[in-house]
N, C-alpha and C positions, 0 to 999 in steps of 0.2 A: 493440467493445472485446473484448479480449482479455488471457486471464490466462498473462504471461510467465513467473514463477514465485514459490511462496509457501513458507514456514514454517511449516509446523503448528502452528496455534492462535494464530501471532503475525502475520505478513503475507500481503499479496496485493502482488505485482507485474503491474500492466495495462496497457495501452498503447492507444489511440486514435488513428487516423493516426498522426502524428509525436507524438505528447501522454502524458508515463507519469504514470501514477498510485499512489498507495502505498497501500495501506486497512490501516488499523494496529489490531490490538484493544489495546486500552487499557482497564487496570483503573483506572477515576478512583474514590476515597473509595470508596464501598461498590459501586458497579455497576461493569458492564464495557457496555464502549462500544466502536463502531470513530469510528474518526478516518481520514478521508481527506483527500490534499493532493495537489495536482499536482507534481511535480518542477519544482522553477525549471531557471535554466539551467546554475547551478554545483550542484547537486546533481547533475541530468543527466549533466554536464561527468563531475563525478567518480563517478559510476558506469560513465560507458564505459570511465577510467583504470580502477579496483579493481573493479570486476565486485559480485557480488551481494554479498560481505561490506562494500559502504556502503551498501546497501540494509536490510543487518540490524544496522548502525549506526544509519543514520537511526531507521528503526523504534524503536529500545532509546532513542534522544533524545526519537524524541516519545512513547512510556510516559512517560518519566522526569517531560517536562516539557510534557504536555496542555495547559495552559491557554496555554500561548506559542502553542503550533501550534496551537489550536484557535479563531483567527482566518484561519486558510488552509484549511478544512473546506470542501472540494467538494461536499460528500454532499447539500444540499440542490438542488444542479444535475443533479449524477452519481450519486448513490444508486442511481437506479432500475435504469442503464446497468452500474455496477459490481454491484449484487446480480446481476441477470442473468448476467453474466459470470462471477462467480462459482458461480454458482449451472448454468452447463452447463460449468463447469469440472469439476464433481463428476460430474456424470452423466457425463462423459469419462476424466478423471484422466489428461488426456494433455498434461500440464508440467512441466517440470524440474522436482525441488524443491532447493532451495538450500540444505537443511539439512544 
């Protein structure tokens, strides 16, 4: 897995084989939380149309509304796969950022 590109403090864009993923930090009620989803096909779709600004769409949808998206939460499968990734993304810091 690998980090395509993020938003400071707000996203991670990753990619797995053919597979992307989104880890979102999400302030729910009092804590702050990441939220990770895998791109369906029409999210997908429409990010190869509009490029990273429907990525920091998407992301701003699921802050707004956590609890919808927070039945499509990978992070119990991918956690481990996406901290990593992120986590030699910083020791790098060699990814667009989309901000």
């Amino acid at each position: 897995m690998e980090v395509l590109a993020h938003k400071t403090g707000e996203w991670f864009l990753l990619k797995s084989n053919n597979r992307y993923f989104l880890d979102v930090n999400c302030n729910y009620s009092i804590a702050s939380t990441s939220l990770s989803i895998e791109l369906n096909q029409e999210e997908f779709d429409t990010f190869c149309d509009a490029g990273y600004s429907h990525i920091g769409a998407l992301a701003s949808k699921i802050q707004s509304n956590f609890l919808k998206y927070q039945t499509r939460d990978v992070s119990q499968t991918h956690s481990r796969t996406i901290n990593e990734a992120i986590k030699q993304w910083h020791a790098t810091q060699n990814v667009k950022n989309a901000d």
